[in-house]
N, C-alpha and C positions, 0 to 999 in steps of 0.2 A: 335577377333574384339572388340575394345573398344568403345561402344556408351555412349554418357553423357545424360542425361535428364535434363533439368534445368525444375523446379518446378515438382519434381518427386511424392510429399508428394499430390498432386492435383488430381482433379479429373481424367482430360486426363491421367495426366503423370506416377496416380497410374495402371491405367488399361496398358497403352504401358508397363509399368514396367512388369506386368504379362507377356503379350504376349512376351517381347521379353526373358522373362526368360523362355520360353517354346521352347528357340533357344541354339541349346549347342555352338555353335560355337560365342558367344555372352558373354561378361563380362559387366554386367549393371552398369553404375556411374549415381550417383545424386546430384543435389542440392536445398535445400529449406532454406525459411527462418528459424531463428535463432526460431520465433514464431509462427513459422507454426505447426498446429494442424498433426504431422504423423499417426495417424490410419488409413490412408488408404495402408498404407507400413508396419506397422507391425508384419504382421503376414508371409514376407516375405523379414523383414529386416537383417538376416542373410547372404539371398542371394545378396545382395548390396551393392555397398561402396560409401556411403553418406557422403558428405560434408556442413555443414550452412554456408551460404553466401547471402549477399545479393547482388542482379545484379548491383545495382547502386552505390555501390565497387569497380570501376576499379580496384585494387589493389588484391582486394580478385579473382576477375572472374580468374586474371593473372594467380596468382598462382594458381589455380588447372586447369586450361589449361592446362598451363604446365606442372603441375605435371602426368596427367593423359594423354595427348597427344592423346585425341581422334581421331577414326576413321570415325567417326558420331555423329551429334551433334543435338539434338530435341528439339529446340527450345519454350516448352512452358510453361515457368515463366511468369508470367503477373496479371494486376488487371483486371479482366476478365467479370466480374460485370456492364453490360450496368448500370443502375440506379445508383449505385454508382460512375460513371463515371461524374456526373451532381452534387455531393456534393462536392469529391474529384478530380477537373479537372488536378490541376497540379500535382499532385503523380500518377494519371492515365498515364499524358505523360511522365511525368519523369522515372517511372518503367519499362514503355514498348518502349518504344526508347531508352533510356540510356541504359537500361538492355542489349539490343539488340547489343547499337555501344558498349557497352565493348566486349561482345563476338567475334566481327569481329577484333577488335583491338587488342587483345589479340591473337587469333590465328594467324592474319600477323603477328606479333612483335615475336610468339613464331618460326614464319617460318613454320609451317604445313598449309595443306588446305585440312583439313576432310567437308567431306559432311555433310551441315547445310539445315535441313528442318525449316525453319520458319513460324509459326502458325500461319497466319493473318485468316483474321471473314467475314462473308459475312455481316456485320453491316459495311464495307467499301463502301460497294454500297449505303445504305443511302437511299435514295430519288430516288424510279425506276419508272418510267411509264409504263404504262397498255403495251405499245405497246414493251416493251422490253422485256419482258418474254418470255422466264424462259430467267433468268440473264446468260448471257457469262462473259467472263474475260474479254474482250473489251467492256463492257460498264465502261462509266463515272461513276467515285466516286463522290458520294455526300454525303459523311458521317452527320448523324442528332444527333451525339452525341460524346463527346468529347472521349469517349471508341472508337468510329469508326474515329474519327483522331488521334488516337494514332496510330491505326491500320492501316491508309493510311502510315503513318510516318514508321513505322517498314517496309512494304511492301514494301515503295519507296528507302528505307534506302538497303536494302535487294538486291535490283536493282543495285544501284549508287556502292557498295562494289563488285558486282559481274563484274560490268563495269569496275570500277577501277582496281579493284586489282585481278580478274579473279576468286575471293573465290566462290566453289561449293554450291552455294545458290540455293538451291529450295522452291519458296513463296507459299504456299497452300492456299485456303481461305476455310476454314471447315463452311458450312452453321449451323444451328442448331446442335448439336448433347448432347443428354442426356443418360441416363441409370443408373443403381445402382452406390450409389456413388454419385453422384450430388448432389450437396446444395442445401438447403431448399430454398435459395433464387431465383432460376432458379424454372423455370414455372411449369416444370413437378412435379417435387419434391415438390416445393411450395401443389399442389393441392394433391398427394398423403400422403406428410404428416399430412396435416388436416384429409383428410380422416381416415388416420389410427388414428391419434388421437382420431376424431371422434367415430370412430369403438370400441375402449379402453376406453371409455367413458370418455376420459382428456379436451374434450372443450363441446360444444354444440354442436348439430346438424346444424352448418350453417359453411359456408363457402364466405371468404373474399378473393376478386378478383380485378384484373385490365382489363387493356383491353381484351376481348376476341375476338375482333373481325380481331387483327391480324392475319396474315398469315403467317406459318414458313416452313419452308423445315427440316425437323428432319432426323437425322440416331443416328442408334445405336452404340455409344462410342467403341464399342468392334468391330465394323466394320471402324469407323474411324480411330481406332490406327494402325490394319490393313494397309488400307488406307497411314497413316504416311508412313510406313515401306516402303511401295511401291514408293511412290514417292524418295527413296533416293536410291533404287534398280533400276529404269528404267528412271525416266523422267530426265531432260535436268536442267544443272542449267541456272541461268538468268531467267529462266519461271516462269510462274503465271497458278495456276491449283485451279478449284472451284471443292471440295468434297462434293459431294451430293448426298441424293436419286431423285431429281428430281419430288418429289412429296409433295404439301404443304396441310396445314391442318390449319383451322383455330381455334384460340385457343379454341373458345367456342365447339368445336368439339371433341378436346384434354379431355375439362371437361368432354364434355359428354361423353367421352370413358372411362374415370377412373373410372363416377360414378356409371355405366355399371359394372363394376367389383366389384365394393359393394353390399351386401345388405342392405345399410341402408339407411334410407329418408333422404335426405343433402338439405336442402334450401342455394341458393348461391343470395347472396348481393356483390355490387359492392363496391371498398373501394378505395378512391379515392388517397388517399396515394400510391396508388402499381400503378398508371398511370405517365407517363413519359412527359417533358414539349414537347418534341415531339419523333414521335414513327413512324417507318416504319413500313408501314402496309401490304406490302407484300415483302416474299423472298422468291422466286423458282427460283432454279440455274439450270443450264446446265453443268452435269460436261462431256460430251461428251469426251473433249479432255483428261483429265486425265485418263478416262474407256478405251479409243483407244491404251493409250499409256503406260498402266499399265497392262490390262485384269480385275481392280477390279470391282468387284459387290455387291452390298451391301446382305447380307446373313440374316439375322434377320428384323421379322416383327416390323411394330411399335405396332400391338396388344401386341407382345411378348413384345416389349420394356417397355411398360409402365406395362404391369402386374411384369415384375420382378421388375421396379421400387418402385411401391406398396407393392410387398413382402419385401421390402428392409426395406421401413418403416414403415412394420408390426412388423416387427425383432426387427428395432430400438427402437422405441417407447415405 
């Protein structure tokens, strides 16, 4: 079985890389950019046949379609960065919709229709009311950020291609998920790498923050990719599936549990730079349907999650 990962060099796509190279009956492909940072694949880039491309290439997606004629296709290349979404609005839509309608283009044009999981965000939902919780896939998108209308645009895109042309799409919406591996720039990581900084004695004893008073539904990346695998093994294409724990935590909660795992006295200050011009303030999902029609369960705690996170950039640091 030949699966493709596009943005394999990335956080998600290096961990699915793991897992599915833990499958023998599995030949893994990739693609990243030309200037994508690979250390998180090098130490099991032997086992891979990696391609640089960039998604908004039509020409380039073509030819390695083609060349490689996958059997399954994991869809998640993307500028994935909510805040960065608000500096760079048009290379956020442009990456993540174009990237997407080449892919679907390229496999009709090449005449195959391998199974494509598409990695939409629970930052599509947007703007939720109290009375809607925990989020289903049938609520209303109100995206509050040009990251989360990229991501209505790939989801709807995802649809119309499955309509049209009958192509095996299955749309995901992955709530929260972190774990070793994650950028500094993503919440958890952010706070664990101060710490350890902290710890190493490279900054001060204080720590710079944004909002805590969000709400996230979190799972662990190594249960998400999991997660992936399944939805192109059971569920239905055309569908729309929310992967979640079903359980949310607010961010100041988050700190408190990291800083619970130190022993060091951390003073934290608010920095107003890391706050968003607006910001959804809570996401707890229902993945009900997806659990029904898959049997997955999420297997790792988030204590675990965030202390391996921590150990991660104890190491790095």
């Amino acid at each position: 079985m030949k699966v493709l990962i596009t943005g394999i060099t990335g956080f998600v796509g290096s961990h699915l890389a793991d897992y599915l190279l833990a499958k023998p009956e599995v030949e893994v492909y990739g693609i990243y950019r030309w200037r994508s940072d690979t250390k998180n694949v090098d130490r099991i880039k032997d086992k891979l046949k990696l391609w640089e491309c960039d998604m908004k290439d039509a020409s380039s997606v073509m030819r390695i379609i083609s060349e490689v004629l996958p059997d399954k296709i994991f869809h998640l290349a993307a500028q994935s960065f909510v805040p960065t979404s608000w500096h760079a609005p048009a290379e956020t839509l442009t990456t993540n919709i174009i990237g997407e309608l080449n892919i679907f283009e390229s496999v009709r044009r090449t005449g195959i229709n391998p199974w494509i999981q598409i990695a939409g965000s629970s930052e599509e939902y947007g703007l939720v009311y109290e009375n809607e919780l925990p989020i289903k896939e049938a609520n209303p998108l109100r995206p509050l950020s040009p990251y989360g209308v990229s991501k209505v645009g790939q989801d709807l895109l995802a649809y119309q291609y499955y309509m049209s042309y009958k192509l095996n799409v299955v749309r995901t919406r992955g709530f929260n998920h972190t774990g070793p591996r994650r950028g500094e720039v993503f919440v958890c990581s952010d706070f664990a790498r101060q710490i350890a900084r902290i710890e190493k004695g490279l900054q001060p004893p204080l720590m710079r923050v944004g909002n805590l008073e969000a709400e996230r539904d979190f799972t662990d990346v190594r249960d998400m990719v999991k997660a992936y695998w399944m939805s192109l093994e059971k569920c239905r294409p055309g569908e729309v599936y929310n992967i979640c724990s079903g359980r949310s935590y607010k961010i100041r909660k988050v700190l408190d549990m990291l800083l619970g795992i130190s022993e060091k006295k951390i003073e934290v200050k608010m920095d107003e730079k890391k706050l968003r011009p607006s910001d959804v303030s809570v996401l707890l999902g229902d993945s009900s349907k997806f659990r029904k029609e898959t049997g997955w369960e999420p297997e790792i705690s988030f204590e675990k999650t965030l202390k391996d996170i921590l150990n991660y950039w104890r190491e790095k640091v």
